[in-house]
C-alpha positions, 0 to 999 in steps of 0.5 A, a space after each residue: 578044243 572047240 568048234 563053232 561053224 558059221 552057217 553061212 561059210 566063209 566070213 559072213 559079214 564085212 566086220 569093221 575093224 576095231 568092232 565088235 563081230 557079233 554086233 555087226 553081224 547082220 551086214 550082209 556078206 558072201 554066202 560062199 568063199 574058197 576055202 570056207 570049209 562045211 557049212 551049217 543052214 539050220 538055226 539050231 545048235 548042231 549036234 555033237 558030232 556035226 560039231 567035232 566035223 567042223 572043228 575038224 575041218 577048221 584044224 585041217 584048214 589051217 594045218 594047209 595054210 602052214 603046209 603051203 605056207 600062205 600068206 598072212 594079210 593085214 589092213 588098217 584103212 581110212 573107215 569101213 565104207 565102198 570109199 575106204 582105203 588102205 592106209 597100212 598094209 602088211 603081209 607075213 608068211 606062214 614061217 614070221 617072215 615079214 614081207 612087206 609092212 607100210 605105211 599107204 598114203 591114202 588120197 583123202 586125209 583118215 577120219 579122226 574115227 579111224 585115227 583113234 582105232 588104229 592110231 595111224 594120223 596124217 602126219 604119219 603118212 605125209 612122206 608114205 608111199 601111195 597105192 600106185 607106189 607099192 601096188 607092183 610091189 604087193 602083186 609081185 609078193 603075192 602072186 600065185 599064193 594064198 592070202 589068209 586074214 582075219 576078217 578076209 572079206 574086209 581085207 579084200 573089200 578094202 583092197 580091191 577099192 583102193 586098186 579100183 581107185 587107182 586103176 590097178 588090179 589089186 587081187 587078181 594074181 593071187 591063187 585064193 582067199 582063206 578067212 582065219 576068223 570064220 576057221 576059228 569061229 568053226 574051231 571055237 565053238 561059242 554057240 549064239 542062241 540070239 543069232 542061231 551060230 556060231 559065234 565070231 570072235 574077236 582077234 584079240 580074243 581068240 589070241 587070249 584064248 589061245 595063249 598068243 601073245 598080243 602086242 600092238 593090236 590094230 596096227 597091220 604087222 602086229 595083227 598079222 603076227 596075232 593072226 598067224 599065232 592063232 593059225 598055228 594055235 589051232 594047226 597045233 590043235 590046243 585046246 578051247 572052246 567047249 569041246 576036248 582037244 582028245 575028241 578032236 585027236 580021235 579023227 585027226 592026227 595031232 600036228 607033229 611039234 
């Protein structure tokens, strides 16, 4: 297994789907989020048992998100900006379950930019429902848990926009916000001398890394089935990255199968 810890905690930019993470990298961001885990200020390469500290606590990160069985998140939106949208949204929890996977009618019509990452046009959401449709619905599913996504910061922009664009709360009734795309980065352990951190992936890398089957990436309910592969990958403690699984198992337990 490896470990890679972003220095700057949580997701430490709003990385457009579709996008490569590194490329986007200097988009400002939060400096803190729940369930962050360390964090890293130098702009060196961390030594190796600070290393196998962060990975360590990635493991664990997402061993808890099992145990409490949190809420796995996905968006497809209009674009990237403060005036995107939610145009698909779905929502797993820690067993598969599908809890929720639908269309969102926005109010504008998706930018052929967008229509082309995700393949989501507007005749496919002419008979969706709007925001003010499934909003109670997502509330509903939602509250009290913990919601993790793959770029959680994105996600929960997104979110938050389109509830203000409509008058509704969007995140209030949840319990907290985990990113599993900074877990990873911190369980990974690609180190970028160009950035001086450690680097983020992909979710169709780290599911190739991890041996997760991917299918029908970026579309919401296919990219939370990935993300949930990579959660368990890691909570399983398989190995990638630059530093052994055996090192690892050296401080925590290996998950029971």
């Amino acid at each position: 297994m490896s470990a890679r810890r972003d220095h700057d905690g949580f997701v430490q930019a709003l990385i457009p789907k579709g996008s490569d993470p590194e490329a986007l990298a200097s988009k400002p961001a939060p400096t803190s989020a729940p369930n962050a885990g360390p964090a890293i200020t130098s702009h060196q390469r961390p030594a190796g048992d600070a290393v196998l500290e962060l990975a360590c606590a990635a493991v664990q990160r997402a061993r808890d998100w099992i145990a409490i069985n949190a809420l796995i998140l996905d968006t497809e939106t209009t674009g990237l900006g403060e005036d995107a949208e939610v145009v698909e949204l779905a929502v797993i929890d820690c067993t598969g379950a599908v809890l929720l996977d639908t269309l969102v009618r926005p109010s504008a019509p998706i930018p052929a930019e967008a229509a082309a990452i995700s393949g989501i046009t507007d005749a496919m959401l002419e008979g969706a429902p709007t925001w003010t449709e499934i909003a109670d619905t997502f509330r509903a599913l939602s509250a009290g848990r913990t919601l993790v996504a793959y770029n959680a910061a994105f996600d929960t922009r997104v979110l938050e926009q389109t509830g203000r664009r409509y008058a509704l709360p969007a995140l209030d009734q949840i319990a907290g916000v985990g990113c599993a795309m900074q877990a990873y980065a911190d369980f990974y352990g690609e180190w970028s001398e160009e950035r001086g951190r450690f680097r983020w992936q992909k979710l169709s890398a780290a599911a190739r890394q991890m041996g997760v089957p991917v299918e029908g990436a970026h579309r919401a309910l296919a990219d939370c089935i990935s993300t949930l592969g990579v959660i368990r990958s890691m909570a399983d403690d398989r190995g990638a990255g630059d530093m052994s699984s055996a090192a690892v198992a050296t401080v925590l337990p290996v998950s029971p199968s």
